[in-house]
KOLFI-595909 format. One record per residue (C-alpha): residue in three letters; x, y, z. Coordinates in steps of 0.02 Angstrom, whole numbers, padded with zeros to 5 digits, always signed. Example, Ala and Ser with C-alpha at 12.3 -4.5 7.8 and 13.67 -1.06 7.14 Angstrom:
BEGIN
ala+00615-00225+00390;ser+00684-00053+00357;
END
This chain:
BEGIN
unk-01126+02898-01717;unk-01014+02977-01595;unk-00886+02826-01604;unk-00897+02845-01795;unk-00847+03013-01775;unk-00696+02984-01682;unk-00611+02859-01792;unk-00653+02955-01940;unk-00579+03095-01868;unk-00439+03028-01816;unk-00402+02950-01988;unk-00421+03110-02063;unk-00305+03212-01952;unk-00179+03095-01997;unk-00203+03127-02173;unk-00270+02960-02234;unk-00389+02938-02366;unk-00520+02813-02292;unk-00599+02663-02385;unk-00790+02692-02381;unk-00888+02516-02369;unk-01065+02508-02379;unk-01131+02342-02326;unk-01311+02250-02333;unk-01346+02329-02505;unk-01431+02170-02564;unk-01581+02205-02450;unk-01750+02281-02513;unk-01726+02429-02410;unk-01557+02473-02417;unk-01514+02686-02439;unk-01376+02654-02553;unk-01389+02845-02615;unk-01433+02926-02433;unk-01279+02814-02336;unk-01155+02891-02486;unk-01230+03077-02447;unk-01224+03039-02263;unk-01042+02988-02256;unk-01006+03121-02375;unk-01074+03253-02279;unk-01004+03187-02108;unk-00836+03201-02207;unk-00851+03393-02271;unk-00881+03432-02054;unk-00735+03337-02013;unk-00642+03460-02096;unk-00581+03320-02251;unk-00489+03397-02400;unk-00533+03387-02571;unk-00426+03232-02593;unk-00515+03139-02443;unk-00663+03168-02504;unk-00650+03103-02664;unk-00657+02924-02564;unk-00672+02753-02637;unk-00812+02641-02628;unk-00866+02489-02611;unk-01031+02387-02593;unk-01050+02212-02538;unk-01144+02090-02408;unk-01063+02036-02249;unk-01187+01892-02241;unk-01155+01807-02400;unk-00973+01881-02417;unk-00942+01981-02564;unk-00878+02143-02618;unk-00926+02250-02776;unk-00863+02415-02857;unk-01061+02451-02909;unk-01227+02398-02795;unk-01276+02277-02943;unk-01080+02216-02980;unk-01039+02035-02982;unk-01067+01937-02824;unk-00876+01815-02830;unk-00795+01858-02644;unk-00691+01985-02582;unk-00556+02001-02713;unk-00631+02191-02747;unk-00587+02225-02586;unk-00413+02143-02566;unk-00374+02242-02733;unk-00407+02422-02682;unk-00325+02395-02531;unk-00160+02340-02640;unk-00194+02493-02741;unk-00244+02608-02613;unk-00121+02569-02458;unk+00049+02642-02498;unk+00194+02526-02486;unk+00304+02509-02329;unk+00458+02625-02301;unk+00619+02521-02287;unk+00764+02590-02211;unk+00932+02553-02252;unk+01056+02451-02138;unk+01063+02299-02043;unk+00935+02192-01988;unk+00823+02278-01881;unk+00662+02202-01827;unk+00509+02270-01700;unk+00391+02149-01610;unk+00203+02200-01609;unk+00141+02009-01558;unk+00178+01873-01475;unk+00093+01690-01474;unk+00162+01525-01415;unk+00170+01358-01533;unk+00180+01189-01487;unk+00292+01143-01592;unk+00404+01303-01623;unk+00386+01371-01444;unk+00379+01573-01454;unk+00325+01682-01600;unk+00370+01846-01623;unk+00271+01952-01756;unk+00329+02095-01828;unk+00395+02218-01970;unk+00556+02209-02031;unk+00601+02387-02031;unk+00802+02378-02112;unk+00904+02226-02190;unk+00871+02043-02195;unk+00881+01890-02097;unk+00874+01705-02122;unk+00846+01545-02013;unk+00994+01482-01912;unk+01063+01683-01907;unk+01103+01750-01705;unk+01018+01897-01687;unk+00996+02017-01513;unk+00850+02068-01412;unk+00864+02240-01370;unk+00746+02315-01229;unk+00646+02492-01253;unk+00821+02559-01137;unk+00956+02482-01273;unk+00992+02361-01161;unk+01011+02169-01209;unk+00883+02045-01195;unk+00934+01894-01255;unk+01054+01832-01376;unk+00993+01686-01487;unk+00978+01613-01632;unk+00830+01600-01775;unk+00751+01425-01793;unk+00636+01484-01921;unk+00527+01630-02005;unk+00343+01618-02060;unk+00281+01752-02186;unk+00092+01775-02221;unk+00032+01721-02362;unk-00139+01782-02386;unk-00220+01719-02194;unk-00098+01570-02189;unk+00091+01582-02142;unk+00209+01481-02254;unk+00392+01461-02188;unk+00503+01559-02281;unk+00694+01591-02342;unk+00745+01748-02308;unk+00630+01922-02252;unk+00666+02080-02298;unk+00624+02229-02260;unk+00472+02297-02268;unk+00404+02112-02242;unk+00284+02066-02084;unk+00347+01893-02022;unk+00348+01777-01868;unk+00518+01731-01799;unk+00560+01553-01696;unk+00679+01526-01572;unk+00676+01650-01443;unk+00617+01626-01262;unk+00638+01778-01171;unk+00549+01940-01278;unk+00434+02059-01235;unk+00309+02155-01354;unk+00390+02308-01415;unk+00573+02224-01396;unk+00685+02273-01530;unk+00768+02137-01634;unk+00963+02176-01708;unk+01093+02087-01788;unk+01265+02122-01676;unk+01343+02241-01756;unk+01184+02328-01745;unk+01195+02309-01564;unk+01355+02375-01530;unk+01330+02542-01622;unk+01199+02574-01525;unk+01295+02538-01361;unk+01413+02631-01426;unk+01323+02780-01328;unk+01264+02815-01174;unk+01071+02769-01136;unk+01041+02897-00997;unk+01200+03021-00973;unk+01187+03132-00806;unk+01151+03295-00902;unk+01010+03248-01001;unk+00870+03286-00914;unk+00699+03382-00945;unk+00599+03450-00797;unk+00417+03504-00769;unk+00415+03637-00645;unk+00217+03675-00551;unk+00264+03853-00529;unk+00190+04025-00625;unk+00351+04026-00721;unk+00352+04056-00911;unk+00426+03902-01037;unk+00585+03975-01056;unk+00659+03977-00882;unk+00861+03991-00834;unk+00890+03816-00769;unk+00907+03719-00952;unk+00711+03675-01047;unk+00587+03673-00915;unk+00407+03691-00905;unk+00268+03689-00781;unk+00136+03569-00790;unk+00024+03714-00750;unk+00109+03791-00902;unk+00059+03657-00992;unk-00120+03701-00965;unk-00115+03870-00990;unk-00045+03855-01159;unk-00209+03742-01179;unk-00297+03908-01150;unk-00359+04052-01267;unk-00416+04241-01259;unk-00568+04284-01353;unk-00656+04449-01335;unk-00597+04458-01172;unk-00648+04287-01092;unk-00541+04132-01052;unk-00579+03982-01169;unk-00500+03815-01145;unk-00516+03643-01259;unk-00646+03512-01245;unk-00657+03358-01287;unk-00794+03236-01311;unk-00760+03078-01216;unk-00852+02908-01256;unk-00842+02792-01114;unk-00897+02608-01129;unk-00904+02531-00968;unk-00993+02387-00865;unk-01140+02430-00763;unk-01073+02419-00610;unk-00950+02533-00647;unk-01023+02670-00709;unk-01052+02756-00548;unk-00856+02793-00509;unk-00841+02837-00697;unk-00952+02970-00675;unk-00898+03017-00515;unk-00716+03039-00583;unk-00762+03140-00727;unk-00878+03254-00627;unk-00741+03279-00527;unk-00627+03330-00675;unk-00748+03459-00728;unk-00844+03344-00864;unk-01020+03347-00895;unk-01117+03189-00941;unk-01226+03224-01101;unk-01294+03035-01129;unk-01309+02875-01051;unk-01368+02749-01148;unk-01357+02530-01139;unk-01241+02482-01272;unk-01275+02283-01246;unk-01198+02144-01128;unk-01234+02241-00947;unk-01139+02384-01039;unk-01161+02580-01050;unk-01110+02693-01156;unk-01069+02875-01055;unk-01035+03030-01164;unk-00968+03174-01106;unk-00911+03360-01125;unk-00722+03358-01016;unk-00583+03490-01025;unk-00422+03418-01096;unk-00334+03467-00928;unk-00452+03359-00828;unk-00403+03203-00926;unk-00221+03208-00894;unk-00158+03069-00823;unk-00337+02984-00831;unk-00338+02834-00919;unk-00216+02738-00795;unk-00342+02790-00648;unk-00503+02713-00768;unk-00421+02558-00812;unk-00393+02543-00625;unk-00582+02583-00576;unk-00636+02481-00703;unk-00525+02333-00695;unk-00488+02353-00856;unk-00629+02324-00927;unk-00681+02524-00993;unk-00652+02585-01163;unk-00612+02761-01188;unk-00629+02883-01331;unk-00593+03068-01347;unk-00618+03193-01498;unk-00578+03368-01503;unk-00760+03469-01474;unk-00712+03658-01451;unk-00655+03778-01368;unk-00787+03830-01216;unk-00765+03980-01035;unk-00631+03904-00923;unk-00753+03799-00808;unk-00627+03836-00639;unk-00489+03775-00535;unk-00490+03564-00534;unk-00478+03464-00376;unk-00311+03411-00312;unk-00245+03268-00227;unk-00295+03255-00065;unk-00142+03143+00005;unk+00038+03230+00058;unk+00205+03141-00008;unk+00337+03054+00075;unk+00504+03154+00058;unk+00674+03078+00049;unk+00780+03185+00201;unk+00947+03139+00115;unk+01064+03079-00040;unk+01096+02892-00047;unk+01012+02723-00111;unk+00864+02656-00029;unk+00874+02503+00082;unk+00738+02370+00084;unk+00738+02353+00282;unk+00715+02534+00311;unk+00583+02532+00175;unk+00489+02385+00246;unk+00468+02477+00405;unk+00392+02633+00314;unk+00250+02539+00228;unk+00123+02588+00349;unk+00167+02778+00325;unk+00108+02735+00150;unk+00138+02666-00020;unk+00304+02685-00108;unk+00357+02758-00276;unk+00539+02676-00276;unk+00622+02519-00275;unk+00750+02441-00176;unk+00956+02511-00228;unk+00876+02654-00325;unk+00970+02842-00283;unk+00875+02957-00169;unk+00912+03130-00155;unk+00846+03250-00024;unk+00681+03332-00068;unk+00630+03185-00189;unk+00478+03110-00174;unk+00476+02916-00140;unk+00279+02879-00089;unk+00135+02932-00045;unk+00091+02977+00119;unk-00084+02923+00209;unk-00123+03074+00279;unk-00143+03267+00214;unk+00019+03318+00253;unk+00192+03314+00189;unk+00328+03181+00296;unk+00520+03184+00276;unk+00586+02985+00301;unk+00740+02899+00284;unk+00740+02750+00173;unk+00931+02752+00182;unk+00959+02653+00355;unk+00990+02479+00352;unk+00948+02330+00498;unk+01075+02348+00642;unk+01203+02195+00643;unk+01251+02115+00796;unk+01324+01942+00842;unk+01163+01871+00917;unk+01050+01781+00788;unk+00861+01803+00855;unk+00736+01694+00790;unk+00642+01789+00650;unk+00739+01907+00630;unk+00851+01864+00464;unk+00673+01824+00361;unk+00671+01895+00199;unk+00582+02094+00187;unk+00448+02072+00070;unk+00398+02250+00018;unk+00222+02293-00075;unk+00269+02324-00272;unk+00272+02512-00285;unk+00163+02646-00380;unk+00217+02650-00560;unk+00215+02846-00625;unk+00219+02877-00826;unk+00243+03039-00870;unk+00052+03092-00898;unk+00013+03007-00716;unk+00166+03108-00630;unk+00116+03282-00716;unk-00077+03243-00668;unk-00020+03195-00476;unk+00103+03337-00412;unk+00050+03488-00342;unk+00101+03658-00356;unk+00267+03656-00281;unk+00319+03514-00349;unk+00405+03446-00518;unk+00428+03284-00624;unk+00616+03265-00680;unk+00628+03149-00843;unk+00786+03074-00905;unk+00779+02936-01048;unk+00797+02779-00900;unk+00695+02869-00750;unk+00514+02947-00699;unk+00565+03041-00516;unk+00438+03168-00446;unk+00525+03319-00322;unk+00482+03453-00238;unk+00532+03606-00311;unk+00623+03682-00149;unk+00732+03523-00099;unk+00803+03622+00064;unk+00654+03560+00209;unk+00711+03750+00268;unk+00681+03851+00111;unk+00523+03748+00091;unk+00457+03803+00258;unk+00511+03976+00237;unk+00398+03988+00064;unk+00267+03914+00136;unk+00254+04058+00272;unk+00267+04181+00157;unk+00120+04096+00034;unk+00015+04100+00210;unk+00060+04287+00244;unk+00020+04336+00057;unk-00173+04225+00076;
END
């Protein structure tokens, strides 16, 4: 019931008017009238208007594969089905100009190599036409050429013509795309290089400080303003969100899933087996506490947890949260970082950067092993000399680095630090980038304690 919940309620805050099937009907002791009331019910507490709740219906077996509008209709397939979806669905919106194409899948072929899937979202395109791959940065891909386009036809895919927009279709011929990549005619592509993909100035920046959102340094906002604007007054008492989180999860698992959430304030309200050395673990968690979350569970987990949350309501603050227990490692000046000096600063702990990426003083580029803060330099290179040692021209081979979204670099820095965002980078920085003034507040926070 829970999981029910949350995709209905999901569908419904999006405004969509859900199909209702009711399946099994054909046994002796089938509720036909009490699974219509139920649904109906569940529904009118999901908040649904008077629109959604005037939902369609449809009865049928799984089993023996059919589909009726009445529990006694005619018993010929699924062609009900297919028909109120035609009726119900609304068409897709086209947009007007050149071909413009998004990839949601991707298969291989043995005889056509790759297959891209996607919507055609503007324009047209036909076999033989070149076409660009644009990345999610506007960069370019690849630059090919169309061997051929599949449409669907019912569950089969039929080679086709021409596709248009609005159409989903399979495209041939292109070796090197990624899911999400961005097909474009090149005109297309031009225009859009036409402008700059991440200009100096544009920048947003989440300070951890008691500041209010408006601030005097451009938009910025606090990550512990974040929360508070998560929070309410009422008669007096601090009330923040809840959600209620659904966890599925292995069995041997489940312990650091717990652990995790008990450590982001959650409380466990059931856990139950759900089949296949699975359990299912419900619980009551603030929406603070599940910021930047999901990375950390997939990594717990390897991968294998499935996680759903649903609005609950608003409950008393429950406290202060735990934070990171690990200090940072702190660029000490401006420059680009240099494998070698990198390599050599791997056992002071992992890194957040690449090789040739700008540093700036103050920014942090890893994670430190112990509790406190360390100031490196990841700017000096290997000194030259004319005598070639043995060894000592090998490749550096560096451990890949920590990859920070946005929700994992809000959920990891601490109070004096920020994330800057610009449309190409992620960089985390302390908020006081002078070691100095850093010091000097950090006194005066001891004095004030």
């Amino acid at each position: 019931m829970p999981q029910t919940k949350f995709v209905v309620g999901k569908a419904l805050k999006l405004g969509l008017r859900p199909i209702v099937a009711i399946n099994k009907v054909d046994r002796p002791d089938a509720r036909i009238t009490e699974v219509v009331n139920e649904v109906f019910d569940l529904f009118a507490a999901l908040d649904a208007n008077d629109d959604q709740l005037d939902f369609p219906i449809l009865y049928g077996s799984g089993r023996n594969g059919w589909m009726a509008d009445a529990p006694d209709g005619a018993q010929d397939g699924m062609a009900p089905l297919f028909e109120l979806v035609l009726k119900h669905v609304p068409e897709p919106k086209v947009e007007e100009g050149e071909f413009r194409m998004l990839g949601t899948l991707l298969e291989a072929n043995p005889y056509l190599g790759r297959l891209i899937t996607g919507r055609v979202f503007s324009g047209s395109i036909k076999p033989n036409q070149n076409v660009k791959v644009l990345d999610n940065d506007g960069k370019v891909v690849e630059t090919g050429r169309v061997s051929k386009i599949l449409a669907f036809r019912g569950i089969e895919r039929a080679p086709i013509d021409v596709a248009e927009a609005g159409d989903i279709v399979a495209i041939a011929g292109l070796t090197k795309f990624n899911v999400a990549d961005t097909l474009c005619v090149p005109e297309v592509t031009e225009s859009l290089h036409a402008q700059p993909i991440d200009p100096p100035t544009l920048s947003m920046t989440f300070l951890v400080n008691d500041s209010p959102l408006a601030g005097t340094e451009g938009d910025k906002v606090t990550s512990r303003v974040i929360r508070d604007r998560l929070m309410k007054e009422a008669s007096g008492e601090r009330l923040e969100p809840i959600e209620e989180v659904i966890v599925d999860v292995d069995e041997e698992h489940s312990g650091v899933v717990i652990q995790k959430m008990s450590e982001r304030k959650a409380d466990m309200l059931e856990m139950r087996p759900s089949g296949g050395n699975r359990l299912r673990l419900v619980f009551h968690a603030p929406t603070r506490g599940l910021i930047g979350y999901q990375g950390e569970l997939m990594t717990d987990t390897k991968g294998t947890a499935i996680m759903n949350r649903l609005f609950h309501s608003y409950m008393p603050w429950k406290g202060e949260l735990t934070g990171r227990r690990n200090g940072v490692l702190l660029s000490n000046d401006a420059g680009e970082a240099v494998a070698y000096a990198m390599w050599n600063l791997e056992d002071r702990g992992p890194m957040m950067i690449e090789p040739g990426w700008k540093v700036y003083q103050g920014m942090i580029i890893g994670q430190h092993t112990r509790e406190n803060d360390l100031e490196v330099n990841v700017l000096r290179g290997k000194k030259l000399t004319n005598i070639r040692a043995a060894g000592k021209d090998e490749a550096v081979r560096l451990t890949p680095p920590i990859r920070m979204t946005l929700e994992r670099a809000l959920a990891y820095i601490e109070n004096d630090e920020l994330v800057e965002v610009t449309p190409k980078s992620i960089r985390l920085r302390k908020t006081k980038l002078d070691p100095n003034e850093r010091k000097r507040a950090e006194r005066s926070k001891e004095l004030v304690d």
